[in-house]
C-alpha positions as CSV (number, residue, x, y, z in Angstrom):
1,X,-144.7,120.7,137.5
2,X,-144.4,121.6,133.7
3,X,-143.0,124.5,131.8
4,X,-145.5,127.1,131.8
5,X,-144.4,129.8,129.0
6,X,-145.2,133.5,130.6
7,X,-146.9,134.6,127.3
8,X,-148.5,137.9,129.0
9,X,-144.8,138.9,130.3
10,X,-144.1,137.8,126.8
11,X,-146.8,140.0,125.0
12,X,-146.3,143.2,127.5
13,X,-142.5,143.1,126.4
14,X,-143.4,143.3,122.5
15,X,-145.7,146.7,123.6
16,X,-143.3,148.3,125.7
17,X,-139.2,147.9,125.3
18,X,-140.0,146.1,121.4
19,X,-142.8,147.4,119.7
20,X,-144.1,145.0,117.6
21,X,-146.7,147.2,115.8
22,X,-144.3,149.7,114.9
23,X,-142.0,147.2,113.3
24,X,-145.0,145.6,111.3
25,X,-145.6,149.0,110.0
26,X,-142.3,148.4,107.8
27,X,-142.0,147.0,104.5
28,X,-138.7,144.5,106.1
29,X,-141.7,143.2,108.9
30,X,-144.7,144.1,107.0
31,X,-145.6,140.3,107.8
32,X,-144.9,140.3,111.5
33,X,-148.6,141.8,112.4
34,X,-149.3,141.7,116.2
35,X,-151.9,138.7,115.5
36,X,-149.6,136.6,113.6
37,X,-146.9,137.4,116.5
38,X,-149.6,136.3,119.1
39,X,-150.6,133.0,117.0
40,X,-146.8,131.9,116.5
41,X,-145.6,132.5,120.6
42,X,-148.6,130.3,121.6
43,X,-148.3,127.6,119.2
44,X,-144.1,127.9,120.4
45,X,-145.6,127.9,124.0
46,X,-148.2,124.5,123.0
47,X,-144.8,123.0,121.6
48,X,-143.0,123.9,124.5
49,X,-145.1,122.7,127.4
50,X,-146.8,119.7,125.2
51,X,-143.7,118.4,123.9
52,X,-139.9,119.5,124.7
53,X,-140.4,120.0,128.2
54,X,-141.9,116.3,129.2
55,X,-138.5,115.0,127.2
56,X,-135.9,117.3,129.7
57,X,-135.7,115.3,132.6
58,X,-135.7,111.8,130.5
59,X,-133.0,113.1,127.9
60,X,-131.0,114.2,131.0
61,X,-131.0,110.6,132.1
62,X,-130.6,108.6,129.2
63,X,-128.2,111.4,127.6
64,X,-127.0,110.9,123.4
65,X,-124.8,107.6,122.4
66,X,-121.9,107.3,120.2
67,X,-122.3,103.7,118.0
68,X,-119.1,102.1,116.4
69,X,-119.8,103.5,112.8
70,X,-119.6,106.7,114.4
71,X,-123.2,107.7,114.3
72,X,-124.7,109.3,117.4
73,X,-128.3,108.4,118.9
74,X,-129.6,111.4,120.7
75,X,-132.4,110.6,124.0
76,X,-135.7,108.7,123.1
77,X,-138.6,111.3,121.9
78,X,-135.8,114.1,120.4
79,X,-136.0,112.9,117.1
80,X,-139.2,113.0,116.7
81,X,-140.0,116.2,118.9
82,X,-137.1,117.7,116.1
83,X,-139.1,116.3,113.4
84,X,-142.0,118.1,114.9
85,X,-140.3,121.6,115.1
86,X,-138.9,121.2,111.4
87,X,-142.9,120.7,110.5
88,X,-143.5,123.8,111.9
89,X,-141.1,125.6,110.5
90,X,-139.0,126.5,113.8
91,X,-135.7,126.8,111.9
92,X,-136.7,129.4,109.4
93,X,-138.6,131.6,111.6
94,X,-135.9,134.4,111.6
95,X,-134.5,133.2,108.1
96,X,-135.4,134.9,104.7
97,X,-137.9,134.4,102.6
98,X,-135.9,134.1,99.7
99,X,-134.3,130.9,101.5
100,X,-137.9,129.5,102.7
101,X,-137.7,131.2,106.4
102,X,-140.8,133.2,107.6
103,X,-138.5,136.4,108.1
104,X,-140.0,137.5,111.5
105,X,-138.3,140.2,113.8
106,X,-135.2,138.9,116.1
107,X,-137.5,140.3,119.0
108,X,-140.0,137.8,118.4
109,X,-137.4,134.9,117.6
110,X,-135.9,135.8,121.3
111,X,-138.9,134.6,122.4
112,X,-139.8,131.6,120.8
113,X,-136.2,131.0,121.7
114,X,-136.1,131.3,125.4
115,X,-139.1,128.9,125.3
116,X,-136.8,125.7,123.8
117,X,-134.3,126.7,126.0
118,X,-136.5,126.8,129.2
119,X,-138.8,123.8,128.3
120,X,-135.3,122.1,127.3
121,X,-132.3,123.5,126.6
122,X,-129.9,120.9,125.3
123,X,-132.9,120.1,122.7
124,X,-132.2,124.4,121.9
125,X,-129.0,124.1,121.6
126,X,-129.0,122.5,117.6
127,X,-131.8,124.7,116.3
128,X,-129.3,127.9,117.7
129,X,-126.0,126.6,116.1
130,X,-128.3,125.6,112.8
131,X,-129.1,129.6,112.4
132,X,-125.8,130.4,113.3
133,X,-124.5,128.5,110.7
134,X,-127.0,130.1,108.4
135,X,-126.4,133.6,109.1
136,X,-122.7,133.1,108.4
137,X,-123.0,131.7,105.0
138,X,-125.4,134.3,104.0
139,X,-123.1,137.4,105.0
140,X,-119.9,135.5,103.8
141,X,-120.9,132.6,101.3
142,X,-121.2,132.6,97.6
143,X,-123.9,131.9,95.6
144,X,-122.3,128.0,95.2
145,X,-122.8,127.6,98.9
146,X,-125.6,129.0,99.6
147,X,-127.6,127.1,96.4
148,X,-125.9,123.9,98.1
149,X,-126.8,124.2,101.7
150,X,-128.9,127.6,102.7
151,X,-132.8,126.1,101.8
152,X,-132.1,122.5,103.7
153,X,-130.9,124.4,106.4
154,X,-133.2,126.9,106.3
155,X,-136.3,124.3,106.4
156,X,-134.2,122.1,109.4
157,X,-133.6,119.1,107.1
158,X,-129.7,119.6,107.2
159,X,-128.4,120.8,110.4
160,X,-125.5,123.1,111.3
161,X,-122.3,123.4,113.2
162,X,-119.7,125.4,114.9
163,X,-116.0,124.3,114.6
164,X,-113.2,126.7,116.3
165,X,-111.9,124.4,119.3
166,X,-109.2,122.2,119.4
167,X,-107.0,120.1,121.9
168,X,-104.0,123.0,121.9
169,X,-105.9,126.1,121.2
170,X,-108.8,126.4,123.7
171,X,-110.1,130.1,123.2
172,X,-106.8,131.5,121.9
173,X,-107.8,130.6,118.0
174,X,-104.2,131.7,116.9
175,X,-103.3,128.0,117.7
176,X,-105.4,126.2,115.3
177,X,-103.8,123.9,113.8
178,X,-106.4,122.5,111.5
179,X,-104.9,122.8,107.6
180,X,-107.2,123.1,104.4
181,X,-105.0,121.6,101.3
182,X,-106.2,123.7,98.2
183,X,-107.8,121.3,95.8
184,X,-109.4,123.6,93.1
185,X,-110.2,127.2,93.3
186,X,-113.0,127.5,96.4
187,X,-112.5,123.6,97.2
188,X,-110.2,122.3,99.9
189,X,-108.9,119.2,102.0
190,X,-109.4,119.5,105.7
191,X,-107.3,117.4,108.2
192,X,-107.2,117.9,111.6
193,X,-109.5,117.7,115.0
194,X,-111.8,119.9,116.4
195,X,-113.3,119.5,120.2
196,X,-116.6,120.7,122.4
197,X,-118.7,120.6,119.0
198,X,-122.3,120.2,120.0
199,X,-124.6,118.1,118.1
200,X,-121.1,117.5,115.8
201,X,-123.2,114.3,114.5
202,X,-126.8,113.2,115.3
203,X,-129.9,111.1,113.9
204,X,-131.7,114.2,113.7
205,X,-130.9,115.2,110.1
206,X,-129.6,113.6,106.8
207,X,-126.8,116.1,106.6
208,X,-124.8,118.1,109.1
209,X,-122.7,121.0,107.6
210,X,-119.9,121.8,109.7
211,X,-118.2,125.3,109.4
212,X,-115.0,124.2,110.3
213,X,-111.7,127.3,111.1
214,X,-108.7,126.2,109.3
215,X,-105.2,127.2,107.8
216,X,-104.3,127.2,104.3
217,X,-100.7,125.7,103.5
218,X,-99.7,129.0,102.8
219,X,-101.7,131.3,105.5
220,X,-100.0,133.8,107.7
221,X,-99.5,132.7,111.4
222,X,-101.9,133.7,114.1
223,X,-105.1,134.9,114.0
224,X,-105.0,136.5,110.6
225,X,-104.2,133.3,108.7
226,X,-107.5,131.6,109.5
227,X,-110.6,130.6,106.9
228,X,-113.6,129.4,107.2
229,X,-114.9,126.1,105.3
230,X,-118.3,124.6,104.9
231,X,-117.6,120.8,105.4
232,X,-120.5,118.6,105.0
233,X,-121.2,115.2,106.8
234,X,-122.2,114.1,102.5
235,X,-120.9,115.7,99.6
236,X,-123.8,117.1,97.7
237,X,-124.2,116.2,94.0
238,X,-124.9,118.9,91.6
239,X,-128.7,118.3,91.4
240,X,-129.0,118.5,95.1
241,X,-129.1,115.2,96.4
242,X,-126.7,113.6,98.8
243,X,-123.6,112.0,97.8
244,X,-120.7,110.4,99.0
245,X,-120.1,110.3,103.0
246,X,-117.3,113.4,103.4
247,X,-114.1,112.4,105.4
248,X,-115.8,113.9,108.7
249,X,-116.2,111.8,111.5
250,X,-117.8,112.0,115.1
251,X,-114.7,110.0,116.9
252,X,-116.4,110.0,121.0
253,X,-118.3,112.5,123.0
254,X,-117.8,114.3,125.8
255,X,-119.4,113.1,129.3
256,X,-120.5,116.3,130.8
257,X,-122.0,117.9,134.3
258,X,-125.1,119.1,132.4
259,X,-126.5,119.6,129.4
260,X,-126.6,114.9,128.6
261,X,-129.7,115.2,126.2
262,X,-127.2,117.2,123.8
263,X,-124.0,115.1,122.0
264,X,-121.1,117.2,122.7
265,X,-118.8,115.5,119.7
266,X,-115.1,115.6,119.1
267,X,-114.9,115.7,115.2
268,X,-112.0,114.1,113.3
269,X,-111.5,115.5,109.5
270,X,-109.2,114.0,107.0
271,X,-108.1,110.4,108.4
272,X,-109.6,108.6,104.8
273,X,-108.1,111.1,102.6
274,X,-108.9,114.3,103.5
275,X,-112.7,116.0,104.2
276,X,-114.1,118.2,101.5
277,X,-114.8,121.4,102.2
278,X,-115.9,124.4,100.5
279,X,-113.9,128.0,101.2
280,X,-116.4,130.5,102.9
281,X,-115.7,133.7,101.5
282,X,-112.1,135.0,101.2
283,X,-109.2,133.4,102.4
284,X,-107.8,134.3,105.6
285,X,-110.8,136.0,106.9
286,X,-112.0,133.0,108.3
287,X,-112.1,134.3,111.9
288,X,-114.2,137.6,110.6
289,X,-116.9,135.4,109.4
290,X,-117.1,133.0,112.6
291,X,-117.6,135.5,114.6
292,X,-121.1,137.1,112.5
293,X,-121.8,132.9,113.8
294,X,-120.7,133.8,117.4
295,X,-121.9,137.1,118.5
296,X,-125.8,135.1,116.8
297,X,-124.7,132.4,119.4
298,X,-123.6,134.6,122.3
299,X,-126.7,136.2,122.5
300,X,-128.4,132.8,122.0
301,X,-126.6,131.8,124.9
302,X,-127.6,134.7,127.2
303,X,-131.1,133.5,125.9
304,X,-130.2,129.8,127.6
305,X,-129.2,131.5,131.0
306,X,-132.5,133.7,130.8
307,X,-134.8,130.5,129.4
308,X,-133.0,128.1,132.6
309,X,-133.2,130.9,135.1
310,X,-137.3,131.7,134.3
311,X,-137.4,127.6,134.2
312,X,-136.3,127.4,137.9
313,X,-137.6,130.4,139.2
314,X,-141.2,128.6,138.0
315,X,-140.4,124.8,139.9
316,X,-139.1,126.6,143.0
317,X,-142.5,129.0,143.3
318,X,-144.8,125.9,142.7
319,X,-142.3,124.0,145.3
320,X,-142.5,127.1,147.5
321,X,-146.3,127.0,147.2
322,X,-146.2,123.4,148.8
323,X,-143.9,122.7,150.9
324,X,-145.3,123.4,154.4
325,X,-142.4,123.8,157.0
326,X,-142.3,125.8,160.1
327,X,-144.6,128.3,161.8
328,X,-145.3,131.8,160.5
329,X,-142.7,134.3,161.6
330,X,-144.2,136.2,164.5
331,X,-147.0,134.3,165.1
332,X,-145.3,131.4,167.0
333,X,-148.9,130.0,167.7
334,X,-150.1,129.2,164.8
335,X,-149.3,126.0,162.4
336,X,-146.9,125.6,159.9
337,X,-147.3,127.4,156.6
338,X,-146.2,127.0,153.3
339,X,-142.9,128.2,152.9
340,X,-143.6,131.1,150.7
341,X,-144.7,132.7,153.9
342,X,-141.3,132.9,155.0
343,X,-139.4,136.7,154.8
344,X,-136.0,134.6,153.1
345,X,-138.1,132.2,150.7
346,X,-140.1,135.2,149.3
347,X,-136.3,137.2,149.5
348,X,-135.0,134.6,147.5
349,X,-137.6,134.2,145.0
350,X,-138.0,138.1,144.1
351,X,-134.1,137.8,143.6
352,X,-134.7,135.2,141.0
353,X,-138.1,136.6,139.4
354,X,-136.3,140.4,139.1
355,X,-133.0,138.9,137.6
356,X,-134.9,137.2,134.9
357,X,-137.1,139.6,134.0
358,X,-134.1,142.3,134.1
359,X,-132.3,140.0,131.7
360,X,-134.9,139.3,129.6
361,X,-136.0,143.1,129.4
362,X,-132.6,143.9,128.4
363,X,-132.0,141.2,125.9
364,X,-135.7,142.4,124.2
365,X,-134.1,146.0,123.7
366,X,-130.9,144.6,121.9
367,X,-133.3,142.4,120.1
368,X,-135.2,145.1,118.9
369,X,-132.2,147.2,118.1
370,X,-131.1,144.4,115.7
371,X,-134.6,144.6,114.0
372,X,-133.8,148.3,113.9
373,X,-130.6,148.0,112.0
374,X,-132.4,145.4,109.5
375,X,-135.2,147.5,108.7
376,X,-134.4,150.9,108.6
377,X,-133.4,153.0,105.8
378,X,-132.2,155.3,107.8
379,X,-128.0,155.2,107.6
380,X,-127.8,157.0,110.7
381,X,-130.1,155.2,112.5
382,X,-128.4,151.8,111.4
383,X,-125.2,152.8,113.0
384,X,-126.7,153.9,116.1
385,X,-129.2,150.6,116.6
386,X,-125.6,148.3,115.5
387,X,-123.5,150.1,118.0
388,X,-125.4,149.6,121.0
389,X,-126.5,145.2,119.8
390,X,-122.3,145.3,119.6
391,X,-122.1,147.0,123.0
392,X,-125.2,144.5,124.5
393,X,-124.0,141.3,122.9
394,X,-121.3,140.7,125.9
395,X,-123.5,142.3,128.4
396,X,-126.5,139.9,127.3
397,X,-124.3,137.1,127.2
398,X,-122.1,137.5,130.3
399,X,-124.8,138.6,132.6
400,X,-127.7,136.5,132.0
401,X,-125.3,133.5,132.4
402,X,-123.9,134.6,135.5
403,X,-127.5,135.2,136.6
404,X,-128.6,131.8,135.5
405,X,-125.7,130.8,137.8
406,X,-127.1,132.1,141.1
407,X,-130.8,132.1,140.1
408,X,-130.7,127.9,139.6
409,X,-128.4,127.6,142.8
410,X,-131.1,129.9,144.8
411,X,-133.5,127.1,142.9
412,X,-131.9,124.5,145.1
413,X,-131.9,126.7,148.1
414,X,-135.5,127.2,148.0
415,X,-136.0,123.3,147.8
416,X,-133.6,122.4,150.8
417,X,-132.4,119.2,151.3
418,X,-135.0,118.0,148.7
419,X,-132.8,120.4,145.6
420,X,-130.1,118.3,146.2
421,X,-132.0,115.2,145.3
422,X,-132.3,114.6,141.7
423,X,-135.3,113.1,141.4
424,X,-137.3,116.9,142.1
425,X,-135.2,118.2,138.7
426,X,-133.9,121.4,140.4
427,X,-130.2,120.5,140.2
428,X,-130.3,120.0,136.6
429,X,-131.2,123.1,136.2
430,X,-128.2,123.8,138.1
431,X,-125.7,121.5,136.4
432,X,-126.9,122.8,132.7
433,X,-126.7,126.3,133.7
434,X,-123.4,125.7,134.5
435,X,-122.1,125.7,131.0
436,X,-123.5,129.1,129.9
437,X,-120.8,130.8,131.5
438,X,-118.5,129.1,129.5
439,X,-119.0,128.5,125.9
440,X,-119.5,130.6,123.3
441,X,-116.8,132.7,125.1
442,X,-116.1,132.2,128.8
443,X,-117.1,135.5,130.9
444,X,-114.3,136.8,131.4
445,X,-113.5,137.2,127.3
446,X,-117.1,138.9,127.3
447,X,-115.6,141.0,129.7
448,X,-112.3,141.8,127.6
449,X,-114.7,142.2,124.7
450,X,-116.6,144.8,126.2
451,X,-114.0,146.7,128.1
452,X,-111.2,146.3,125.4
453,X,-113.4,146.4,121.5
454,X,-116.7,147.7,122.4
455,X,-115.2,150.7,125.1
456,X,-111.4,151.6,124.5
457,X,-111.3,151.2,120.6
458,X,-113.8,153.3,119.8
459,X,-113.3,155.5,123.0
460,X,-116.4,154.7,124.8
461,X,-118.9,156.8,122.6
462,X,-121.5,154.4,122.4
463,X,-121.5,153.5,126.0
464,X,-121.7,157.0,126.6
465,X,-124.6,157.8,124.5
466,X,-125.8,155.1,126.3
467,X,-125.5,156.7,129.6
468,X,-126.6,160.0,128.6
469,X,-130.0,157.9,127.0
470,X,-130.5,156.1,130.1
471,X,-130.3,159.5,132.2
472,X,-132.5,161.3,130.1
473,X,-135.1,158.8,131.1
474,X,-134.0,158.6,134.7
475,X,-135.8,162.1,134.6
476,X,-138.3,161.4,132.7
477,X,-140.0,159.6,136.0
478,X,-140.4,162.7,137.6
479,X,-143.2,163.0,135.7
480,X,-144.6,159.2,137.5
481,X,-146.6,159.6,140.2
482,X,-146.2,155.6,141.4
483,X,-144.0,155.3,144.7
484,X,-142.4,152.3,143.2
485,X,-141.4,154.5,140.4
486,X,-140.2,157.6,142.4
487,X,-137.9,155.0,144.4
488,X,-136.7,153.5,140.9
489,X,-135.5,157.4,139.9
490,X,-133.2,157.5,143.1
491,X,-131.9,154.0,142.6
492,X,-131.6,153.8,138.6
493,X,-129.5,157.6,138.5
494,X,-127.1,156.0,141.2
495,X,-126.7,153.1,139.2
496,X,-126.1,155.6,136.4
497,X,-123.8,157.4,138.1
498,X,-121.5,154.4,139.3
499,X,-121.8,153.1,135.3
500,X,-120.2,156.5,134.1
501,X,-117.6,156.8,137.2
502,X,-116.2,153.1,136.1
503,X,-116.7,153.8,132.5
504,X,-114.6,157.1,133.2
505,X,-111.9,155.0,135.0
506,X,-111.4,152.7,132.4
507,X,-110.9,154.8,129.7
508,X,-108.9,157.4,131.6
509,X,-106.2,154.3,132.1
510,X,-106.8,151.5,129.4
511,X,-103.7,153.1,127.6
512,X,-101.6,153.7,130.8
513,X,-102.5,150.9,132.7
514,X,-104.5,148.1,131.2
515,X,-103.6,145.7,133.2
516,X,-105.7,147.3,135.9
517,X,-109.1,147.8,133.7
518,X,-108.6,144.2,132.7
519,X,-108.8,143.4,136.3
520,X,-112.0,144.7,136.7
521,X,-113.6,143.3,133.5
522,X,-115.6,141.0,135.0
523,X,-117.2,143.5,137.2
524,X,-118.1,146.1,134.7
525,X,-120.4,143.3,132.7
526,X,-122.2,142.8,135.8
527,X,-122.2,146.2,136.8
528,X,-123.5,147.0,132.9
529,X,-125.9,144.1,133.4
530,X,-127.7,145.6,136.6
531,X,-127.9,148.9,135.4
532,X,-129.0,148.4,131.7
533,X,-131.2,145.7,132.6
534,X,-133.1,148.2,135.9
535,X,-133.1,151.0,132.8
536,X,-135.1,148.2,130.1
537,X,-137.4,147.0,133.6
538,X,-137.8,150.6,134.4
539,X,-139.4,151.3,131.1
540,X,-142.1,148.2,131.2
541,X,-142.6,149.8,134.6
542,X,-143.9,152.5,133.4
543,X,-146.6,151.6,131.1
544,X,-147.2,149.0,134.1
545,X,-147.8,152.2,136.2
546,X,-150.3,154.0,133.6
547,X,-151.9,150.7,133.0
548,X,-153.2,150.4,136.8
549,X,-154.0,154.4,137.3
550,X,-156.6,153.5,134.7
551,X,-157.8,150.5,136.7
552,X,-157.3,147.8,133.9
553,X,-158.7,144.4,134.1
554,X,-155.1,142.8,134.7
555,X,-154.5,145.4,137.3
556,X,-152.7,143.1,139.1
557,X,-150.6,142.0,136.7
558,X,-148.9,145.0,136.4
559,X,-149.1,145.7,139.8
560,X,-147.2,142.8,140.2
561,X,-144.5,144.2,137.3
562,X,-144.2,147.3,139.6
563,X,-143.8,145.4,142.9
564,X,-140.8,143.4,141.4
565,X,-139.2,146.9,139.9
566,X,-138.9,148.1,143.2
567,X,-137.7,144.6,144.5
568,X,-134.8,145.0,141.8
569,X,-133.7,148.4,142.2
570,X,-133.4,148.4,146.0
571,X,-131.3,145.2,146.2
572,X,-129.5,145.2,142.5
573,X,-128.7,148.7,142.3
574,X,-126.6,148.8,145.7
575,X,-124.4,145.3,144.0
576,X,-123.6,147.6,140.8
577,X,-122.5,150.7,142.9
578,X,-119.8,147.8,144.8
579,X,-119.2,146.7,141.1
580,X,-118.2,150.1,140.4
581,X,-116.2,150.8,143.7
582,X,-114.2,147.1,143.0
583,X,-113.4,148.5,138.9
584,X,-112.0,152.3,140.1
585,X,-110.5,151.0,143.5
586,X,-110.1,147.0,143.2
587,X,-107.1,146.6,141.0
588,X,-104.1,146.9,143.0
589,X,-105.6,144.1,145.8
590,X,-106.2,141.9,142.4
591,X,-102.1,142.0,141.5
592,X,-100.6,142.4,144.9
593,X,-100.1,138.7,145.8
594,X,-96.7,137.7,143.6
595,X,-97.5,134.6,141.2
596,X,-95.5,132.3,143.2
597,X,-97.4,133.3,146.1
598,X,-100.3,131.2,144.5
């Protein structure tokens, strides 16, 4: 069955949790009218279904190949489906103008960007680390750089990477090793090796541009002693055009559980000589500057789990729709039905459905947040929007990966015997989910993120205003006359109430015992997830509600909307208040057993 982009859920989301309209109504988004919204999602939905999606199951077979000279061939049709979404301008859609991009609103870009990841994600995955790249070099590069690189980029014709990873350092980026010998002021020599760097080379583009974490000969040690360099796969000549090949090679890829269609590349700088590379920004901040490049891709990846969790909710409904199995639960004498009859498969299903659309509520409001910050002259208002996308950004990231987790294993479950068979495409799904939790920062160091810099440091204001934001509209729907809604007030103020207890907890005892709040990291993003994402669900709920009082013609659309709000809140809310309990009571279970004990 293909990919069918939800472009109402889609279109409801930009009236409800991020007002398109209102945006447009700026001078920053003057361009981003409703209409031209509408006509870019379905011409990202045509691309999606038409073109990305029939290439998924065929580039997870074939998967990319690494040739002797080092060059990389990626599955048959993803070149030329790239060359497709470079002609219509995918890359610069959230880029500036002044660079060739169209400029729109993150909030719409969220959505054009769940649809490559859910028609096929490891075909997503460049096109995310390409604008990653981009936003770095435009916070932190000079005007050199960003004359030499930014419009290629920008217009997909030179691609972009992500290097932090190497053999000894893992996640803790005090152990990079990689050195940058100082050549002339704001040019350097890079030698060293950098693993797990997707689409690290490709036949995609002419040019790849790696940002690339290094050491100066003469940088401090640890974390505070690392820059950032722009190394490209050719040297660029002063007019422009391509030069010499740079000292930058592709030496193997990685053979993976999930994700084949995309080259995961181990890169090797400086054998021949040394790789040029070009310092961005200051020395030394290198690690400041990646991680403007990160918390883009983090959120990108919370897109992924949220794109590969709506992809398998779809196949297992259509499966669910087929598949006839088993007579009707209490009516032994009738035939067998189609399994969506069946109290567990429909169970299952709303669990998957809810999730998603929980996850994708919530990553809409820290979308729209970021527009917020972007087009507001409002100082105030700036700081408010950029606290909470700082607080979401681990939330979005860890939870809707974690979901994507159990949704695409509940994606199997619904199929039976026939998800463990290949050949029906739900366990890929599955297997590229897998890798969400992980990179890009693993779960648990979204966990110590949120706990440790986005609670503790700043001593939990903004997840407090958060809390008081969330209650004052928790009261707000006693002025809802829908039962689905009067059951969502109970539910969503003890979810509330469980968020504040464990917020309380860990910032009563992150300076006497933080070994304890650590332990219950983990549990706080999913107990942040459930809550915040019921809050974002809650408020499409609403205008759902109005919207069938006054009998409109997709009445049951909405009706629909509501039925899954209630779904959510009766069976989600009860998992946060345990998340809670496990933070404020768990932690001396966690470090009772002794190490050796292991």
């Amino acid at each position: 069955m293909p990919y069918i982009a939800p472009l109402k859920e889609f279109q409801f989301l930009l009236e409800t949790v991020a007002p398109i309209s209102t945006l447009a109504e700026t001078a920053h988004f003057a361009d981003a009218t409703p209409d031209t919204v509408n006509a870019i999602l379905e011409e990202s939905a045509k691309f999606a279904t038409g073109v990305l999606d029939p290439l998924n199951w065929s580039g997870d077979r074939e998967g990319a190949t690494r040739h002797d000279d080092s060059s990389v061939t990626t599955p048959k049709g993803f070149k030329a489906a790239y060359d497709g979404y470079r002609e219509m301008g995918g890359m610069g859609l959230p880029m500036p103008q002044e660079f060739g991009g169209l400029g729109l609103p993150r909030s719409v870009v969220t959505l054009t960007d769940e649809m490559l990841h859910s028609s096929n994600m490891s075909f997503g995955l460049m096109p995310m680390l390409t604008q990653g790249a981009i936003e770095a070099m435009l916070i932190a590069g000079n005007d050199q750089i960003k004359t030499m690189f930014l419009e290629k980029m920008v217009a997909g014709e030179w691609g972009g990477t992500m290097n932090l990873t190497e053999p000894q350092a893992g996640s803790d980026l005090a152990l990079v090793k990689t050195r940058a010998e100082r050549v002339v002021d704001g040019t350097y020599k890079i030698f060293g090796t950098k693993i797990f760097i997707t689409y690290g080379e490709h036949d995609w583009t002419e040019n790849i541009v790696h940002l690339v974490l290094a050491r100066t000969t003469d940088a401090p040690e640890g974390v505070k002693g690392i820059s950032l360099f722009a190394v490209p796969k050719f040297l660029v000549n002063a007019d422009g055009s391509l030069g010499a090949r740079n000292d930058a090679y592709c030496v193997s890829l990685e053979h993976k559980l999930g994700i084949h269609g995309s080259p995961t590349a181990v890169m090797q700088y400086g054998d021949k000589g040394g790789a040029i590379g070009y310092l961005v920004g200051e020395e030394n901040r290198g690690l400041e500057y990646m991680f403007i490049m990160m918390n883009l891709a983090r959120f990108g990846v919370g897109l992924q789990g949220i794109g590969i969790a709506e992809r398998a909710y779809q196949r297992a409904v259509a499966f669910a729709r087929e598949r006839v199995q088993s007579r009707d639960v209490g009516a032994p004498k009738n035939p067998s039905v189609p399994i969506i009859r069946h109290p567990d498969i429909r169970r299952m299903l709303l669990r998957m459905r809810s999730q998603t659309e929980a996850a994708r509520a919530l990553a809409m409001a820290t979308a729209y947040a970021m527009d917020l910050v972007d087009s507001s002259d409002d100082a105030e208002l700036k700081k408010v929007n950029q606290a909470f996308v700082e607080l979401m950004i681990p939330v979005v990231k860890g939870w809707s990966t974690e979901m994507s987790l159990e949704v695409t294993s509940l994606g199997v479950q619904v199929h039976g015997g026939m998800g463990f068979v290949e050949e029906t495409g739900a366990a890929q799904h599955m297997r590229d989910a897998r890798i969400t939790t992980i990179y890009e920062g693993t779960t648990a160091i979204q966990a110590n993120d949120l706990i440790g810099r986005k609670m503790a440091r700043e001593g939990g204001v903004t997840a407090k205003n958060l809390i008081n934001a969330m209650s004052v509209f928790a009261s707000s729907l006693s002025d809802e006359n829908h039962v689905h809604l009067k059951a969502t007030q109970k539910r969503l103020r003890e979810g509330i109430e469980a968020m504040a207890r464990a917020v309380d907890f860990n910032l009563a005892h992150f300076n006497s015992d933080v070994r304890a709040c650590f332990a219950g990291s983990v549990p706080m993003v999913k107990l942040f997830g459930i809550v915040c994402g019921a809050w974002a669900l809650a408020r499409v709920g609403v205008e759902a509600a109005h919207r069938s009082a006054a009998n409109h013609p997709d009445k049951a659309f909405y009706e629909a909307k509501l039925a899954t709000l209630r779904f959510y809140v009766d069976t989600m809310i009860p998992e946060a208040i345990a998340a809670a309990d496990t933070i404020v009571n768990g932690a001396q279970g966690t470090m009772a057993l002794e190490e050796a004990a292991f």
